[in-house]
N, C-alpha and C positions, 0 to 999 in steps of 0.2 A: 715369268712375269709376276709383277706383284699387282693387286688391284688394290684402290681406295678408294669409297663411298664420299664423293662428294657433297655435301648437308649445304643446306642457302645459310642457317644462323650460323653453326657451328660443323669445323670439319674432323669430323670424327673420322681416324684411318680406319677402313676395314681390308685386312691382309687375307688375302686367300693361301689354301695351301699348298698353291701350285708352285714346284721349282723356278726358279729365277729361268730368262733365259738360254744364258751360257754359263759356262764354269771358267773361261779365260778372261781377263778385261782384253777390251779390242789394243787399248793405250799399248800395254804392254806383247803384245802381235806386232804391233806398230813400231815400237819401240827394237823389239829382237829383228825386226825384216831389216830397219834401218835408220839412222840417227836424223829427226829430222827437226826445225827450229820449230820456236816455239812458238812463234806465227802462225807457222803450216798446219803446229798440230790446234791450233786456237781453231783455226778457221776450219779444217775439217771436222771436229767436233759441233761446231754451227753449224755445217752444214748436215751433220749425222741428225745433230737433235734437229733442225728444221724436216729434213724428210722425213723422220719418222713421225712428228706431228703432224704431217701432212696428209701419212697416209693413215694413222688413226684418226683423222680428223674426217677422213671419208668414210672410211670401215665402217666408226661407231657414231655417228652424226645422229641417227636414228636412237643412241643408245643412251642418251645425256651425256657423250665424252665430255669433260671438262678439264683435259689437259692431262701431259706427262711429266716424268719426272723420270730421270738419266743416272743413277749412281755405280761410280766406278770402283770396286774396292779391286786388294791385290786379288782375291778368291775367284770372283764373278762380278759380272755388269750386270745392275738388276734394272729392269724397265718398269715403271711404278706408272699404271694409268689412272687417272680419277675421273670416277665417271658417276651419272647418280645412281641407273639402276644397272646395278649390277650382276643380278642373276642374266640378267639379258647377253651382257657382256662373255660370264663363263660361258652361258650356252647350255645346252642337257649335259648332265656330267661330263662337264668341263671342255667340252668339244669342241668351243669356237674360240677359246684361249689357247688351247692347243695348236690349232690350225694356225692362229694368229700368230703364236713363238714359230711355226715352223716358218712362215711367209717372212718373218724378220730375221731369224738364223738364215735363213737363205738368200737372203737379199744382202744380209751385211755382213757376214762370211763367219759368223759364231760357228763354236762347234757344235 
């Protein structure tokens, strides 16, 4: 997971140094399991990024979440959350970031 400090005038990114997290893009899982149109894969990515804002949107409601961001490269899929405060978000060294990567690799099949 990547985090970024969401600012009201200006939004200044702040990246934590926590690993992205997965190392595979799902596209490409997707893509090796089996050929599918490009409708199918529109619309399951709608529905990827709708649930997972859904479910940060409950997690860190408490926390200033202000929204995700989904980028696919060939290396990793990185999940970018902006939120305003952000120590909250990591948690005590980094605990509740962790938890959070594991509850999304688990849920949506990352390695």
């Amino acid at each position: 997971f990547w985090l970024k400090e969401d600012r009201a005038q200006h939004r200044q990114p702040l990246h934590s140094t926590l690993e992205p997290a997965c190392q595979e893009p799902k596209q490409s899982r997707m893509a090796s399991q089996a050929q599918i149109s490009k409708k199918r894969k529109f619309v399951a990515d709608g529905v990827f990024y709708a649930e997972l804002n859904e479910f940060l949107m409950r997690t860190l409601s408490e926390d200033g979440y202000a929204g995700v961001e989904v980028r696919v490269t060939p290396i990793r899929t990185e999940i970018i959350i902006r939120a305003t405060r952000t120590r909250e978000v990591l948690g005590e060294k980094g605990r509740r970031i962790r938890e959070l990567t594991a509850v999304v690799q688990k849920r949506y099949g990352f390695p």
